[in-house]
C-alpha positions in Angstrom: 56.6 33.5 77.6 54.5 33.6 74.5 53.9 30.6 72.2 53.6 31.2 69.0 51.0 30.0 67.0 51.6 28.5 63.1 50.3 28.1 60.0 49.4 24.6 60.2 50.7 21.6 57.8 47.7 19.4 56.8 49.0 16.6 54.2 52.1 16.3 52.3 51.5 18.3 49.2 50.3 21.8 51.4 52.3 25.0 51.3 50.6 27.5 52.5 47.3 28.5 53.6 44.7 31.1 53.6 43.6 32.8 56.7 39.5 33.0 56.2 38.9 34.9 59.2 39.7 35.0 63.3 37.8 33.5 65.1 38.9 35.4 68.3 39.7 39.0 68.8 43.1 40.4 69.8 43.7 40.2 73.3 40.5 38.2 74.4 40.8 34.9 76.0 41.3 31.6 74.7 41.4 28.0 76.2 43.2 25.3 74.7 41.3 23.5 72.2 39.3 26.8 71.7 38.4 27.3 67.7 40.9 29.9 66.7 40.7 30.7 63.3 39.6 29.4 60.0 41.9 28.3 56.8 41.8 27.3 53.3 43.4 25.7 51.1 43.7 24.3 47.7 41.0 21.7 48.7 38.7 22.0 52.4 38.6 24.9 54.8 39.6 23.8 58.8 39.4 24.9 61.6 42.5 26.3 63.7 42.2 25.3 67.3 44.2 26.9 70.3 46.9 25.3 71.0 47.1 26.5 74.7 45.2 28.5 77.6 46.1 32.5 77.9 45.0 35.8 76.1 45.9 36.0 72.2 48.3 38.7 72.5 48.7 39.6 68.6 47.4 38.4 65.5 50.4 38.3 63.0 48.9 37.7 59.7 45.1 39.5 59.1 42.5 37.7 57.4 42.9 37.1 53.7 46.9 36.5 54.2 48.2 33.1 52.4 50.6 32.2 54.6 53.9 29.0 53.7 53.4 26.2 56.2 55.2 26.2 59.4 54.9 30.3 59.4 53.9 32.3 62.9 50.5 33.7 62.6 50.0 35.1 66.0 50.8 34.5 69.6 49.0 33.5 72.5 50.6 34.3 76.0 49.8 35.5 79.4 47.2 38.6 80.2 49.5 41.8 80.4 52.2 40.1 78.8 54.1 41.5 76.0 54.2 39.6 72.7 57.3 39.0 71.2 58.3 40.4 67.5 58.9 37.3 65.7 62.4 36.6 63.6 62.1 38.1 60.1 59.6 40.6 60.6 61.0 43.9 60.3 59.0 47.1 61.7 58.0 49.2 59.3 60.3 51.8 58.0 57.7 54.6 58.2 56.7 54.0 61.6 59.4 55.2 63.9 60.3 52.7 67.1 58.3 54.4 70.1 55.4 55.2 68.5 55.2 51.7 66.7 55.7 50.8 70.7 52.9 52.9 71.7 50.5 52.0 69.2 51.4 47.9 70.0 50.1 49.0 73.7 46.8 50.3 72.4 44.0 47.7 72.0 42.8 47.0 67.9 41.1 44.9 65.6 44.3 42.9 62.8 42.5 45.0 60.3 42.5 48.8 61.8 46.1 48.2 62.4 47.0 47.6 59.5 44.8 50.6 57.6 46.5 52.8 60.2 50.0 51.9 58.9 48.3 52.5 55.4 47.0 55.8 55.8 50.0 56.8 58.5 47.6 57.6 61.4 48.7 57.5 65.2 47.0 54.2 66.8 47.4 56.5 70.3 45.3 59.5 69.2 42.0 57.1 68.3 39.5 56.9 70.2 38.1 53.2 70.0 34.6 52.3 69.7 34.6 48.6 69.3 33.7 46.5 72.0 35.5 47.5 75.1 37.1 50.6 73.9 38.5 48.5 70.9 40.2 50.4 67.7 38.1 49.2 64.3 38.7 50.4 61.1 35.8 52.5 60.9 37.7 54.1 64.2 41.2 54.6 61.6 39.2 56.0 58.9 37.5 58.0 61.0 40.7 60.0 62.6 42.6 59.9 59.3 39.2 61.5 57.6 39.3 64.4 60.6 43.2 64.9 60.6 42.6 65.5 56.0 39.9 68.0 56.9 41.6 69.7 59.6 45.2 69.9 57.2 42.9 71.5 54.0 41.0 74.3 56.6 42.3 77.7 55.9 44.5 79.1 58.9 43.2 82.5 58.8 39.2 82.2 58.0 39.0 86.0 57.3 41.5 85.6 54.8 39.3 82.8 52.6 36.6 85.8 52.7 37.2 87.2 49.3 37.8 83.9 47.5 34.2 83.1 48.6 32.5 86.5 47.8 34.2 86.1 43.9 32.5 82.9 43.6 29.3 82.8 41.6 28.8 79.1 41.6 26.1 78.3 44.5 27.9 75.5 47.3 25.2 72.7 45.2 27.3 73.1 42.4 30.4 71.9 43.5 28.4 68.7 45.9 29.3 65.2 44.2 26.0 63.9 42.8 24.6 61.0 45.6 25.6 57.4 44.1 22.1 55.2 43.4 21.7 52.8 45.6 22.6 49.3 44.2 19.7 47.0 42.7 21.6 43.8 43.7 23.5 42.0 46.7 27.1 41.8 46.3 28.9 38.1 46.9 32.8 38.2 47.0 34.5 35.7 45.1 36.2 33.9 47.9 36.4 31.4 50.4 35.4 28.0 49.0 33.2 29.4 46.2 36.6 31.0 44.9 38.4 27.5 45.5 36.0 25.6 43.1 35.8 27.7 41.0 39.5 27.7 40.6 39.5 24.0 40.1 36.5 24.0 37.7 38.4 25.9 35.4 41.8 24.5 35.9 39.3 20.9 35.4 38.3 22.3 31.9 41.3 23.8 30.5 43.5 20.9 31.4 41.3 18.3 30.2 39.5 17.1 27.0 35.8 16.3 28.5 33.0 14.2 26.9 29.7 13.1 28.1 27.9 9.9 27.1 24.5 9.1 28.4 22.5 6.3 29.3 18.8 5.2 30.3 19.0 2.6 32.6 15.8 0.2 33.1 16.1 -0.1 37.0 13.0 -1.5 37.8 15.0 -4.5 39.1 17.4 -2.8 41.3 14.3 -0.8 42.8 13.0 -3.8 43.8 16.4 -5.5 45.5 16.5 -2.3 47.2 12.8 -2.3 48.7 13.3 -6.5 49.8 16.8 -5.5 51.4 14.4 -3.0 53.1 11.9 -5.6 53.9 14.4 -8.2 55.1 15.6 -5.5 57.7 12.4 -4.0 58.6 12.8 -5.0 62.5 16.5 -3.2 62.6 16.3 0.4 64.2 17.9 2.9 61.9 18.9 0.7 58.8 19.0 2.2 55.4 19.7 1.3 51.7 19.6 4.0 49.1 20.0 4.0 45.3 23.1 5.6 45.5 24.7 2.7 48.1 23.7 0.2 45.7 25.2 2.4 42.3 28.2 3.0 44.7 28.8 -0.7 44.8 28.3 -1.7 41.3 30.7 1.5 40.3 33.6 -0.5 41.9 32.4 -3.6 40.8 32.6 -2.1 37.0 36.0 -0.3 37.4 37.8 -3.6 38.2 36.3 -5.0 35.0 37.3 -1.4 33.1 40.7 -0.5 34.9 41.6 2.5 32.7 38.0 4.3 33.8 39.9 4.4 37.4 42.6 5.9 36.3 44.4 9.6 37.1 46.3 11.9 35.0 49.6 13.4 36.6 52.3 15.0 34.9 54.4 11.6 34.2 52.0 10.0 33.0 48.8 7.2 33.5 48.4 5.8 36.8 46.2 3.0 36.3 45.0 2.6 39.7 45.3 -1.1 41.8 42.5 0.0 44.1 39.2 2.3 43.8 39.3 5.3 45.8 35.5 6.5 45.4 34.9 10.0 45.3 31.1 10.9 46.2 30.0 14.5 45.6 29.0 16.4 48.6 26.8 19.4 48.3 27.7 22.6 51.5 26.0 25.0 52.4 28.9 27.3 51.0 29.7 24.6 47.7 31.0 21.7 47.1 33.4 18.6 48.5 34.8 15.4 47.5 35.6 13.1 50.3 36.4 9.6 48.6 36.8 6.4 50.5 39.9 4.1 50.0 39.9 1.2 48.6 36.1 1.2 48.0 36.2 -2.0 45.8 36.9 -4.3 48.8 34.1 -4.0 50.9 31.1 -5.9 50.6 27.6 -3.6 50.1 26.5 -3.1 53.5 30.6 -2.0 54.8 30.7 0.4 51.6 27.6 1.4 52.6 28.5 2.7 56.2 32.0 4.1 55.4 30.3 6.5 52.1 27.6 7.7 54.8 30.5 8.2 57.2 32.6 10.5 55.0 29.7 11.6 54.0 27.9 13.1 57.4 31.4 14.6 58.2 31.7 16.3 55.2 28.8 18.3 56.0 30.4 18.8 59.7 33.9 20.0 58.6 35.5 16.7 60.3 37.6 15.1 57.5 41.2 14.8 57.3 43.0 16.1 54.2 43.8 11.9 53.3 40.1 11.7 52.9 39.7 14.8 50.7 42.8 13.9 47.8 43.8 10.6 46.3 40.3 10.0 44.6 40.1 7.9 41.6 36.9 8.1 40.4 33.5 10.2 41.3 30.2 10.2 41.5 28.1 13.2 41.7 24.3 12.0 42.3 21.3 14.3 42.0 18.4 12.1 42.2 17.2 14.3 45.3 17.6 17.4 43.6 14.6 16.3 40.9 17.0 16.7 37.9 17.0 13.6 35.3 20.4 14.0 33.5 23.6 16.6 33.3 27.0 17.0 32.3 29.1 16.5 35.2 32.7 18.1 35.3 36.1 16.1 36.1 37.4 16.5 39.6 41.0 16.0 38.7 43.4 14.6 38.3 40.5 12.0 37.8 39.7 10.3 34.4 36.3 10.0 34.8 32.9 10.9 37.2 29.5 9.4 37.2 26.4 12.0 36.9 23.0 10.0 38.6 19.6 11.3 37.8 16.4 10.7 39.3 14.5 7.0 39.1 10.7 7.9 37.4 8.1 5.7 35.9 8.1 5.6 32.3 6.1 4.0 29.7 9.2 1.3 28.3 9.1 -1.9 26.1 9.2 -4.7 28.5 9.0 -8.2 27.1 7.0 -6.8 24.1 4.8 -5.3 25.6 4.6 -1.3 26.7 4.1 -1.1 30.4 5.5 1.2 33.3 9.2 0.6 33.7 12.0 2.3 36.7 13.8 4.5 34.4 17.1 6.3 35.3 19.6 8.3 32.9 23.5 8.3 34.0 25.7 10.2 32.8 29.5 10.0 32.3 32.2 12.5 31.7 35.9 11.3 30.8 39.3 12.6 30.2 39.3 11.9 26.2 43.4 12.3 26.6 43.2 9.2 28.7 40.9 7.1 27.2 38.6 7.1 23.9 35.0 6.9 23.5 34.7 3.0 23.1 36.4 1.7 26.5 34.8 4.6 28.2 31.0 3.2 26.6 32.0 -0.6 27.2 32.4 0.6 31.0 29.1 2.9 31.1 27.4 -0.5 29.2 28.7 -2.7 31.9 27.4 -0.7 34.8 24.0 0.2 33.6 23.8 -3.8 32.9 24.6 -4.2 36.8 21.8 -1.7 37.6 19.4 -3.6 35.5 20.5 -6.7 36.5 22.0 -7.0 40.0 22.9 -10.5 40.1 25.4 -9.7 37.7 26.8 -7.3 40.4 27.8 -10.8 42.2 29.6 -12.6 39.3 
């Protein structure tokens, strides 16, 4: 008996999802486990696995279908087997009931089924050239493009004689002129580019963002970094970056400025108990957020592990959808990148998000005198509907005072 295979429910607040693509072709074999497909949502793209062994009789809803929660997309049963129609799914009106039959029999890819129903063509008179005698749409187009020309040939050839002799206009005349090629590369606005650039938007039109800036004298944090280096020198593998140690003082900061770790929902402030730390991940394909809970109650070196952690799945596709919402506050750092300072944009419903630049020598006045100083700029972006410019500047003070200072990180 075939099992039906759903659109999967990740988190409370999901609805629906967004087939990317299949994985798998219709009718090939799958193993339990198997990577199936690929959905999005409002906030990561996952992979669908099998949830059983057999042949994937029918793909229910092609690629590009949002589909509720809880829905069948397809069915995976045994070879030869015939997959059931699912409840609510009505055959389509134009397509009588044996030859919707006969064209279920013949072997084709989600998408040539469905431009066959489009353009009305008979799955059962084409001739597949995918792999193993599969039906593509290039196969559909193919036979609908033949069946056009042979409907507009004249019955009786002799009889379009005349009509051509009291024609004056040479056969070039009437040729569509050949389109230029195109002088650039075409990148559809989908996937997860299309998702953050949803939210960007939605982040600017539903917020009012400001930036303040500061240059931070870290010439002092550069150094705790390179003795916690030193002090571990004879441990395989252990690391301390910049960004662990501005991770830590971000939390130790919000605690002193509460309403910097803040979100904006619809009834109202939540002044969060607890820092949820966001840390910008950079894809291959975009962007992610994966935050870590509770951030401000572990000591340096546990923060350190769990942000690397989220982190190095992030880049893998292995985080749940916990570890992807309920951020409080963000930090997007690109030190590695070479850039010094920029305006970073809200990842809502946060209040605020950290930019991080690049540490570089500078000429700076150091106890009166000029001398080569660890500079850094920071940058901070808030919701000025939540907060105003002076608590949001006491908490950027307070933090860059950390960095320059990191024994006041302990107090």
């Amino acid at each position: 008996m075939a099992l039906d295979v759903v659109m999967p429910k990740w988190g409370l607040t999901m609805k629906s999802g967004k087939i990317a693509r299949w994985l798998v072709e219709e009718g090939a074999a799958v193993k339990a486990g198997m990577p199936l497909l690929e959905v999005e949502t409002d906030k990561i793209t996952k992979v669908v696995e099998a949830p059983a062994d057999g042949v994937l009789l029918e793909i229910v809803e092609v690629a590009g279908t949002t589909v509720p929660v809880m829905e069948v997309i397809a069915r995976i049963g045994e070879a030869g087997e015939a997959a059931a129609s699912g409840e609510g799914k009505p055959a389509a009106a134009a397509e009588p009931a044996p030859a919707a039959a006969s064209a279920r029999e013949v072997r084709a890819m989600p998408a040539a089924r469905r431009l066959a129903r489009e353009l009305g063509v008979d799955l059962t008179l084409v001739k597949g050239t995918g792999r193993d005698g599969i039906v593509t749409e290039k196969d559909v187009a193919a036979q609908a493009e033949s069946a056009r020309v042979g409907a507009a040939a004249p019955a009786d050839s002799s009889a379009a004689a005349p009509a051509a002799k009291a024609s004056t206009a040479t056969p070039e005349a009437f040729a569509p002129e050949a389109a230029a090629p195109a002088d650039y590369d075409l990148v559809p606005m989908e996937g997860m580019r299309k998702i953050i650039a949803d939210n960007m938007r939605a982040s600017l039109l539903n917020a009012a963002q400001l930036t303040i800036f500061v240059e931070c004298d870290v010439t002092d944090m550069v150094a705790m970094r390179e003795q916690a280096l030193a002090r571990h020198a004879g441990e395989e593998g252990y690391r301390l970056s910049y960004n662990d140690i501005i991770a830590y003082a971000v939390c130790r900061a919000l605690r002193l400025h509460p309403i910097m770790n803040s979100t904006l929902l619809e009834d109202g402030i939540h002044v969060h108990h607890h820092v949820n730390l966001g840390v910008a991940v950079s894809l291959d394909n975009g962007l992610i957020v994966p935050n870590v809970k509770m951030a401000d109650t572990y000591s340096l070196e546990e923060l350190k592990k769990r942000v690397r952690d989220v982190s190095a799945r992030a880049r893998k596709g292995g985080l749940s959808m916990d570890e992807i919402s309920g951020g409080t506050f963000t930090i997007s750092n690109v030190s590695m990148l070479g850039v010094d300072g920029f305006t970073p944009v809200l990842n809502p419903p946060e209040t605020a998000i950290l930019g991080v630049g690049r540490v570089q020598d500078k000429p700076a006045v150091y106890q009166g005198s000029i001398c080569a100083r660890k500079l850094m700029t920071l940058s901070l972006t808030f919701n000025h509907m939540v907060t105003d410019g002076g608590p949001a500047m006491n908490f950027m003070r307070c933090l860059a005072d950390m960095l320059e200072k990191p024994v006041l990180m302990l107090a």
